[in-house]
N, C-alpha and C positions, 0 to 999 in steps of 0.2 A: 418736663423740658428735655428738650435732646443734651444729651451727655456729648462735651468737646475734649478730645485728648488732646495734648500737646507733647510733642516727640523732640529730643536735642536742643539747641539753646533758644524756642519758643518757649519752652517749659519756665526758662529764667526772668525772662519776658514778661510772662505773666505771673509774676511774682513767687516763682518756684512751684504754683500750681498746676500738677501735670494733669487733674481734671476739672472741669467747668461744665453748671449747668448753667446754658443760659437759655432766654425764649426768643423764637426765631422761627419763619415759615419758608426759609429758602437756605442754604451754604450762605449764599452771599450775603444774606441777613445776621446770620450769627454770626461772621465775620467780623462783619463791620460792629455788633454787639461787644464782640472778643474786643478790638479798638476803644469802644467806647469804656469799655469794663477797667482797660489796663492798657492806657494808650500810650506803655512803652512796646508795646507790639504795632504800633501804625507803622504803614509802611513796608513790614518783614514778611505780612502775606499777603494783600492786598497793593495792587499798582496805583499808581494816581488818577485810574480809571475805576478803580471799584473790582478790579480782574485779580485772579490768582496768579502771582506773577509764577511763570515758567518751572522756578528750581524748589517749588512747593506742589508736594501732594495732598489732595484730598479723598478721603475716603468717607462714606458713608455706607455703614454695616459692612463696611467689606468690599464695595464696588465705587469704583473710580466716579467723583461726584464733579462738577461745576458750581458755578456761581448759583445756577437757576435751578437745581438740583433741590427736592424740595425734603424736608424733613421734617419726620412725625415724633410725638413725646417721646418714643420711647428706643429713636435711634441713636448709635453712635457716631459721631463726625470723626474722625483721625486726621492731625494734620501733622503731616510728616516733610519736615526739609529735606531736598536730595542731597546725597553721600557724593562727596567727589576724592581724589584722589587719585594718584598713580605711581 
């Protein structure tokens, strides 16, 4: 199953687990999985559309992924919240 990282206060979210395996054939599948799993994360990546809202990145193995972005057993997903500040 693709391995999901969880980065800054998603990690909390999912019950202070900063990794998850879960089963899933797209981003936007494990996502919604992530939700299902620990659905004090609804809503914190996913919009009321199904979309990654704006101030969330994702990554898979290391390149900038989408919803439709697809992923194989043995990738890594990173979801990381943007840094704001000034």
């Amino acid at each position: 199953m693709p391995l999901l990282s969880l980065h800054g206060p998603l990690r909390q979210l999912a019950g202070g687990n900063a990794q998850l395996e879960l089963d899933a054939l797209t981003v936007g599948e494990l996502l919604r999985e992530l939700e299902r799993a620990h659905p004090q994360t609804g809503g914190w990546i996913l919009d009321e559309r199904g979309l990654i809202r704006r101030h969330i990145n994702v990554f898979v193995n290391g390149e900038r992924g989408s919803e439709q972005t697809p992923v194989e057993l043995t990738d890594r997903v990173e979801v990381l919240p943007a840094i704001t500040g000034g």
